[in-house]
C-alpha atoms as an extended CHARMM CRD file, in Angstrom:
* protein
*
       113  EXT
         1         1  UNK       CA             24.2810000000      167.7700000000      -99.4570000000  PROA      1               0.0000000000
         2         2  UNK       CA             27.3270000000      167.6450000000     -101.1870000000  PROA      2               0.0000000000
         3         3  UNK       CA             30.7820000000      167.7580000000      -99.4130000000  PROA      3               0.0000000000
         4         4  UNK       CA             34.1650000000      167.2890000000     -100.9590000000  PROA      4               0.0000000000
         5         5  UNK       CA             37.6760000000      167.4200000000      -99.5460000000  PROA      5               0.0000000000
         6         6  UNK       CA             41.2920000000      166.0810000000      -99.7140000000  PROA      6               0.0000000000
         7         7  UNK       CA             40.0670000000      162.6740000000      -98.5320000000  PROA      7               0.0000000000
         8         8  UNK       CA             36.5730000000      162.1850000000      -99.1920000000  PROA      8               0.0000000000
         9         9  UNK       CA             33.9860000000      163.2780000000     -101.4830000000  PROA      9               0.0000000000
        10        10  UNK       CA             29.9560000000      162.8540000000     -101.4180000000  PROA      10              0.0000000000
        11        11  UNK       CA             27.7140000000      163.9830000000     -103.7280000000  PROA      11              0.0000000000
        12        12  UNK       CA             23.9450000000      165.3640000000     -103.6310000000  PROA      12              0.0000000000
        13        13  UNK       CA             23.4810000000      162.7620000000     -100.4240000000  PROA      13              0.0000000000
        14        14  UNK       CA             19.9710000000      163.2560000000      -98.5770000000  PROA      14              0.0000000000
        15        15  UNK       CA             20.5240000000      161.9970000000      -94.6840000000  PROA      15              0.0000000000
        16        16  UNK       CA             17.1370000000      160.5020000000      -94.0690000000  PROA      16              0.0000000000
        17        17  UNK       CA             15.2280000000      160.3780000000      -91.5360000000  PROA      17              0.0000000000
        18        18  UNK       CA             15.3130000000      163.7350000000      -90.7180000000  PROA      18              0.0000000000
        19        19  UNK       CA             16.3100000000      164.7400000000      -87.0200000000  PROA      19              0.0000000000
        20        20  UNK       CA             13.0570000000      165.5740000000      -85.0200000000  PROA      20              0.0000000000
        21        21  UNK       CA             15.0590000000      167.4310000000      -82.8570000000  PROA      21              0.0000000000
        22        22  UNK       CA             14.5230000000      171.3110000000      -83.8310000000  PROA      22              0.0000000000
        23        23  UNK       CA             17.1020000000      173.0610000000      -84.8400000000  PROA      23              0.0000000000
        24        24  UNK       CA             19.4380000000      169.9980000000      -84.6960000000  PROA      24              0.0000000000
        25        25  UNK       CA             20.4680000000      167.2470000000      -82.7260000000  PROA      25              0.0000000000
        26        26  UNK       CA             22.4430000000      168.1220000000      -79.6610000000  PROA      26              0.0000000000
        27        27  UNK       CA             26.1620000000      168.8090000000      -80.5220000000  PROA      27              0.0000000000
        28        28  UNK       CA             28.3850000000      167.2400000000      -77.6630000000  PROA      28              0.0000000000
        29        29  UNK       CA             31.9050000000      168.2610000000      -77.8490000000  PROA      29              0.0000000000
        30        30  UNK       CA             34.3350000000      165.4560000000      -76.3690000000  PROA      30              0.0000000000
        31        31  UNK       CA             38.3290000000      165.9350000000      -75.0890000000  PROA      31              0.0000000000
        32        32  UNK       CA             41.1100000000      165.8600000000      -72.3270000000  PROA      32              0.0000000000
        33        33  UNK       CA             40.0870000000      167.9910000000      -69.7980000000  PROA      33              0.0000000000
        34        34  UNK       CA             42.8520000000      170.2020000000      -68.9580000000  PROA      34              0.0000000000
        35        35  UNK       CA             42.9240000000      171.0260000000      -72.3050000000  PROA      35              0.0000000000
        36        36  UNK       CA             41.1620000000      174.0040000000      -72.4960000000  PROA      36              0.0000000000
        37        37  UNK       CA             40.6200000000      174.9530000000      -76.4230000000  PROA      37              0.0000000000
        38        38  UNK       CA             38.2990000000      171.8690000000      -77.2970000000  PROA      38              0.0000000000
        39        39  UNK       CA             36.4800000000      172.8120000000      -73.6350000000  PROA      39              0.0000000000
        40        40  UNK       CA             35.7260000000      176.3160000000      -74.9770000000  PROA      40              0.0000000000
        41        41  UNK       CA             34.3020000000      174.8220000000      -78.6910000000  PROA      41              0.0000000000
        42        42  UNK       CA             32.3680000000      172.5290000000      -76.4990000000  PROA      42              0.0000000000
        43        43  UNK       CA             30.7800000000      175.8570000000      -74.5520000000  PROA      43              0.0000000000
        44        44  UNK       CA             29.5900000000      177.1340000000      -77.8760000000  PROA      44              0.0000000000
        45        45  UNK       CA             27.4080000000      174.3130000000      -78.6970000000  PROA      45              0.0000000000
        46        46  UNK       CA             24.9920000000      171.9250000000      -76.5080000000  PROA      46              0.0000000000
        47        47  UNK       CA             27.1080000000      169.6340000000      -73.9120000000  PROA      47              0.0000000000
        48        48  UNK       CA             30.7280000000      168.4240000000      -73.1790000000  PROA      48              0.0000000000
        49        49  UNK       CA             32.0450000000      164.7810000000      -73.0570000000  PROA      49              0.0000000000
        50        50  UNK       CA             35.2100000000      165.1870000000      -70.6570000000  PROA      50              0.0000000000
        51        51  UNK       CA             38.0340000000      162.5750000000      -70.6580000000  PROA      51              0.0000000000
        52        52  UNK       CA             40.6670000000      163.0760000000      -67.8360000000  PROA      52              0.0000000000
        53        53  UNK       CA             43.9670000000      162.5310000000      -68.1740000000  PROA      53              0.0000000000
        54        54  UNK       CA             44.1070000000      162.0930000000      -64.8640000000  PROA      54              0.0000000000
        55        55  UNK       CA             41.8250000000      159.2730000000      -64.6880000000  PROA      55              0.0000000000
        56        56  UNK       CA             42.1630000000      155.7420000000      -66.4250000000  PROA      56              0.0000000000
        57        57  UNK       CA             39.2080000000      154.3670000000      -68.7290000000  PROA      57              0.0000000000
        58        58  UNK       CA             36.5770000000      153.0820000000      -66.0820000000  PROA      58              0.0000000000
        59        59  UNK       CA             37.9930000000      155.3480000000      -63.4980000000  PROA      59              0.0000000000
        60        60  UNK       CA             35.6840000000      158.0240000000      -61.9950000000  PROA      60              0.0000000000
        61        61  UNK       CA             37.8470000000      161.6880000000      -62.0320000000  PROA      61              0.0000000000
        62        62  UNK       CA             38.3670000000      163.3750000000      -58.8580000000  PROA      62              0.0000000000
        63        63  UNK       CA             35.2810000000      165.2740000000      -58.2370000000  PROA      63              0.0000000000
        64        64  UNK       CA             37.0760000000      168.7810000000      -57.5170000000  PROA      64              0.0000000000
        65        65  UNK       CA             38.6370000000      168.1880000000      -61.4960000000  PROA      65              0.0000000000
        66        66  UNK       CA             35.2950000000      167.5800000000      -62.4730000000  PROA      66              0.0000000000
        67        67  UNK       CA             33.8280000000      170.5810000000      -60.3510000000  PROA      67              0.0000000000
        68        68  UNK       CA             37.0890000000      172.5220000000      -62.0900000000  PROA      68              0.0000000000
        69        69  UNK       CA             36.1020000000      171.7000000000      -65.6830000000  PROA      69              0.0000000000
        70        70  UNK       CA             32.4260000000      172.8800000000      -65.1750000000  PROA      70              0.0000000000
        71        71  UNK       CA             33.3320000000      176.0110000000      -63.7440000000  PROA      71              0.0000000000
        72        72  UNK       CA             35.8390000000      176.6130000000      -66.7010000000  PROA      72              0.0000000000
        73        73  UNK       CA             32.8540000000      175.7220000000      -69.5750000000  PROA      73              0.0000000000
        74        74  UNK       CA             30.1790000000      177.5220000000      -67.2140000000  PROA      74              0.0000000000
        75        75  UNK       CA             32.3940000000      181.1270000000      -67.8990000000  PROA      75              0.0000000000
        76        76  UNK       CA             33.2460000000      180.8000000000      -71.2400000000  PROA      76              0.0000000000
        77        77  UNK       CA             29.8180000000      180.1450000000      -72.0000000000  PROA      77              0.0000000000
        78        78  UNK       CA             28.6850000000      183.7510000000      -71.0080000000  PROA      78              0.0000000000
        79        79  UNK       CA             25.3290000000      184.6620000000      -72.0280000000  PROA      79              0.0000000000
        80        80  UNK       CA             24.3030000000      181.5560000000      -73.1690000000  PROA      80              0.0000000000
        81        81  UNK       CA             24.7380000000      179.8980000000      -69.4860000000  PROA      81              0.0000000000
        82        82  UNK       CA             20.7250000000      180.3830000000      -68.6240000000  PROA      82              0.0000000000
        83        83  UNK       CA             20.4900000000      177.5430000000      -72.0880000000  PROA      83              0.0000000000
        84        84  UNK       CA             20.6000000000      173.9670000000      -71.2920000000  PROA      84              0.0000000000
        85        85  UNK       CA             23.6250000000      172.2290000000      -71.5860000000  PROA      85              0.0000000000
        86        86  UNK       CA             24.9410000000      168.5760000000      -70.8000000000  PROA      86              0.0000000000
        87        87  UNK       CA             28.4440000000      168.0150000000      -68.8920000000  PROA      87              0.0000000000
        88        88  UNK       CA             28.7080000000      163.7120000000      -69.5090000000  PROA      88              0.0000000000
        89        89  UNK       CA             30.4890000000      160.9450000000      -67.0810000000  PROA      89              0.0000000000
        90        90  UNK       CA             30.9790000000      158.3260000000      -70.0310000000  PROA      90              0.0000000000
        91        91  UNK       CA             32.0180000000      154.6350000000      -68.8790000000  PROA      91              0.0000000000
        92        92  UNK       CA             31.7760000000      154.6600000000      -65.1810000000  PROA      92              0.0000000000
        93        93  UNK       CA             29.5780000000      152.5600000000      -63.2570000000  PROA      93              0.0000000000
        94        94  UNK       CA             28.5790000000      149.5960000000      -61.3000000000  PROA      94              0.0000000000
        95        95  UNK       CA             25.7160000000      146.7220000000      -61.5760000000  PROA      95              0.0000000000
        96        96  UNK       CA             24.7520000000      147.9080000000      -58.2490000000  PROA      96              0.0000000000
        97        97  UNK       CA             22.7280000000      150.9020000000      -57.7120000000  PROA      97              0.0000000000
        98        98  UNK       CA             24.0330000000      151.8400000000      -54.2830000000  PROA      98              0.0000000000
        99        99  UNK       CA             27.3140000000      151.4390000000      -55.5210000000  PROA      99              0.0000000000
       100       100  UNK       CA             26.3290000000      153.5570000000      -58.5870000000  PROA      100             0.0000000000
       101       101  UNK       CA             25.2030000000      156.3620000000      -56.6010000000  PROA      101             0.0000000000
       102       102  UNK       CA             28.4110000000      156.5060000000      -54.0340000000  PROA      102             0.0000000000
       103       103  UNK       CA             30.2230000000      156.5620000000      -57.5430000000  PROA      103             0.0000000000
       104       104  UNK       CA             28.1670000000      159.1240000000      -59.2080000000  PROA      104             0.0000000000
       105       105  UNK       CA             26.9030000000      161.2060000000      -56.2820000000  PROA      105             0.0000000000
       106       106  UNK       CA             30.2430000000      163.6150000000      -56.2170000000  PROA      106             0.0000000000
       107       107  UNK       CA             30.4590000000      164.1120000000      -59.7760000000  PROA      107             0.0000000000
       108       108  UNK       CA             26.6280000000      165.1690000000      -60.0120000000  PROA      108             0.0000000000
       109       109  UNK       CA             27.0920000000      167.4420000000      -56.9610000000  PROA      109             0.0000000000
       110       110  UNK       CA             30.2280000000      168.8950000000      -59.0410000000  PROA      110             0.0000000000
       111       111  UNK       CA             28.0590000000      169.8020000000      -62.1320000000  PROA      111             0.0000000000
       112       112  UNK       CA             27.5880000000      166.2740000000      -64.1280000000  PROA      112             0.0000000000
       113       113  UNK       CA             24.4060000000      166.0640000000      -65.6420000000  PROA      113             0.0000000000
């Protein structure tokens, strides 16, 4: 592979080992959910990794934003909808599983996987 641009160039570089995923590896597509443009890249490809700008770092979203933002990626993703795809909670939980699942439970029931 060789890739060059304004501000960085690499040349004839093998990536080893090779992904035993087949195609690829999983592309997840991160952002601000409301913003909608990065959500509908993130429909093209294999999961979404939603931030909320409603919700601090560590702070679950409300789950009827979360239920909001699948609903959103679900449409745009048309005929591909029946293919698996991933919709993340990154950095919330708790040491204790109880806890974990009160946390959780809503935002699974909304459409996190």
């Amino acid at each position: 592979m060789t890739h060059q641009s304004r501000h960085f160039t690499a040349r004839e570089v093998t990536l080893l080992p090779t992904p035993v995923r087949r195609p690829r590896v999983p592309v997840w597509v991160a952002s601000f959910w409301p913003r909608r443009a990065p959500m509908r890249r993130a429909a093209r490809w294999d999961g979404a990794v939603p931030l909320f700008t409603s919700a601090d770092h560590g702070q679950p979203p409300a789950a009827a934003e979360y239920r909001e933002l699948v609903e959103y990626v679900n449409a745009q993703r048309g005929e591909r909808r029946s293919e698996p795809f991933e919709f993340v909670v990154g950095g919330v939980s708790r040491a204790d599983p109880a806890r974990t699942r009160d946390l959780l439970g809503p935002l699974r029931d909304a459409g996190a996987t």
